[in-house]
N, C-alpha and C positions, 0 to 999 in steps of 0.2 A: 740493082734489079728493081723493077715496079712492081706493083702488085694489080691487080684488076680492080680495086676499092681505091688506088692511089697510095696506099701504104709502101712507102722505100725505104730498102734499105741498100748501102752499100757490101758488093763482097770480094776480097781480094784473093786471087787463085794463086799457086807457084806459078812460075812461066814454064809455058809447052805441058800444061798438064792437060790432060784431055777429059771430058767431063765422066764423071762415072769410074773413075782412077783413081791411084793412088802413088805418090812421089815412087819407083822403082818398082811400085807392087804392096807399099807401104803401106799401114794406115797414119792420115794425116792429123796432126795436132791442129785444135779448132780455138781459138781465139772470140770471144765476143767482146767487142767494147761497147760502152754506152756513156753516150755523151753528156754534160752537165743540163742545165738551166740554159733556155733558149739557143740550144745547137751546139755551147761550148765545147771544147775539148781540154782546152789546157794546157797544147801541143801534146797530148796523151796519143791522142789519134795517128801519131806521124811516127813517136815510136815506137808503137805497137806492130803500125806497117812493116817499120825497120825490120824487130823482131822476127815476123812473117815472113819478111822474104829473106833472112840470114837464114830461117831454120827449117825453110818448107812447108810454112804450116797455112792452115786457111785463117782467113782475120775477117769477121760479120761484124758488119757496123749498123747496126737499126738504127731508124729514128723514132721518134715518140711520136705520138698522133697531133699533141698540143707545143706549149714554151719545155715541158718538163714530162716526167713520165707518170704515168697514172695514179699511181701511189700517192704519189704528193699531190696530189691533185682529187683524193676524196675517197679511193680504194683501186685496191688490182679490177684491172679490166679490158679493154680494148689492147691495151698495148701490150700484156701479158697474155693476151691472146696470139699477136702477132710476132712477140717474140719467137712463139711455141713454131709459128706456122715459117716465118725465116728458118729456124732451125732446121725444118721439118724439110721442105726446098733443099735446102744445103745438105744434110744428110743423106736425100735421097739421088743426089748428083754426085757427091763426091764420099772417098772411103774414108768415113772419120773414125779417128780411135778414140772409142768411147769411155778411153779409161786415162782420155788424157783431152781433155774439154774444161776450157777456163772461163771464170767472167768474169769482167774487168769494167771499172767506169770511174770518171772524173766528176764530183762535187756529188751535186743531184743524184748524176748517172750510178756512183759510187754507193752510194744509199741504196738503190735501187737495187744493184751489183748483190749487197750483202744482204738485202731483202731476198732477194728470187733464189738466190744463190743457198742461202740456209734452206728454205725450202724444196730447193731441188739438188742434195747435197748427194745423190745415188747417180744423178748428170753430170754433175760439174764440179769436178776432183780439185780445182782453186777457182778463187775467190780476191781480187786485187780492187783494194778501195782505196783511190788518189783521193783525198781530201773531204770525206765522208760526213755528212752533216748527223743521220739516225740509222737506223734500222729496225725494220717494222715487219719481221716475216710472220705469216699467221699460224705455221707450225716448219718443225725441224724435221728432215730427211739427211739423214747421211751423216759425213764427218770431213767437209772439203777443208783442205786448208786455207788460212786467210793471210793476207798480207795487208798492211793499213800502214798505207803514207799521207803524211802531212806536215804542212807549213809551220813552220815556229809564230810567222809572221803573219797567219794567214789572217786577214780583217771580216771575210765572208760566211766559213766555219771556220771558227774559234780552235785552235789546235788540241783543246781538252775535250772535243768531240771525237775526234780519232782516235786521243789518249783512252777514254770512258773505254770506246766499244771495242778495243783490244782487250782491255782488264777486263770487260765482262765474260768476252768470249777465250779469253784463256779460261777464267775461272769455273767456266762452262764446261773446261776438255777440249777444246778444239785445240788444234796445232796454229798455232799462229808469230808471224813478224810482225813488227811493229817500229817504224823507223820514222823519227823527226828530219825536220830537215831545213835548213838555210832561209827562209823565203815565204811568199805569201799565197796565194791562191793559184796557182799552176801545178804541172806536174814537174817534177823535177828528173831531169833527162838521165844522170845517174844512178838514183833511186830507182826509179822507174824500171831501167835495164836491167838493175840487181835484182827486182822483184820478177821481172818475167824471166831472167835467168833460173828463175829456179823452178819456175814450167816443165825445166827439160831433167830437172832432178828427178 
């Protein structure tokens, strides 16, 4: 979908649902992912879709306005505006269950994921950060759960970046996974699956 300023973002529907619906009458699980540094995904993007269409659920893929998302880029702003306003689009066309809303993203996007995501922890009931470089939220709402996958190998973010911000945030109360894994700066397609399987817990 476009926006009228050029702001896009991608959204992936169940098939034959009709807009303003819900799978059977349901309310639908909502999925956002966000993308790393200069568009990346990490193959993150493709099984996240998997997920979506296995389980009925809607998948929001924004894009940043610049290479990366605001935040790294000098403060929340533009883009955490547009987030709000995707969201807001997408809510207002389809029945989402608001007690089952995740945010998810690869490198960058994953930073970003755990940024917005701590501060908007009364939206967005999880939190999935593939290969997480920091986290920088300007204050805490709620108590989402988090997931934090990374690289053993990873040469980009160093895999003791994933390691730090699990131990902080357990030690925090949060509920949180925290799983290593084989490999370097990608998502890994196992991990990956076992982390959004537990979406549907």
């Amino acid at each position: 979908m476009s926006f009228n300023d050029g702001r896009k973002a991608v959204l992936h529907v169940p098939p034959h649902l009709d807009s303003g619906s819900g799978a059977g009458g349901q309310p639908l699980h909502l999925l956002v992912w966000l993308h790393g540094a200069g568009g990346l995904h990490g193959g993150g993007d493709n099984i996240a879709l998997a997920h979506a269409v296995r389980h009925g659920a809607l998948l929001l893929i924004p894009e940043a306005l610049s290479t990366s998302w605001d935040m790294l880029r000098g403060g929340f702003g533009a883009d955490l505006a547009f987030l709000d306003r995707a969201l807001l689009w997408t809510m207002q066309r389809y029945q989402v269950d608001e007690h089952a809303m995740a945010l998810a993203g690869f490198s960058d996007g994953a930073s970003y994921a755990l940024s917005v995501g701590l501060m908007n922890g009364h939206l967005f009931s999880d939190i999935l950060a593939f290969s997480p470089g920091y986290m920088a939220p300007l204050r805490r709402e709620g108590r989402p759960r988090v997931a934090v996958v990374h690289g053993k190998d990873d040469p980009v973010l160093p895999v003791h970046r994933g390691h730090d911000i699990a131990q902080r945030l357990t030690q925090e109360g949060y509920e949180v996974s925290y799983t290593e894994f084989d490999g370097a700066h990608i998502v890994s397609p196992p991990e990956a699956r076992a982390a959004l399987h537990r979406l549907e817990s």
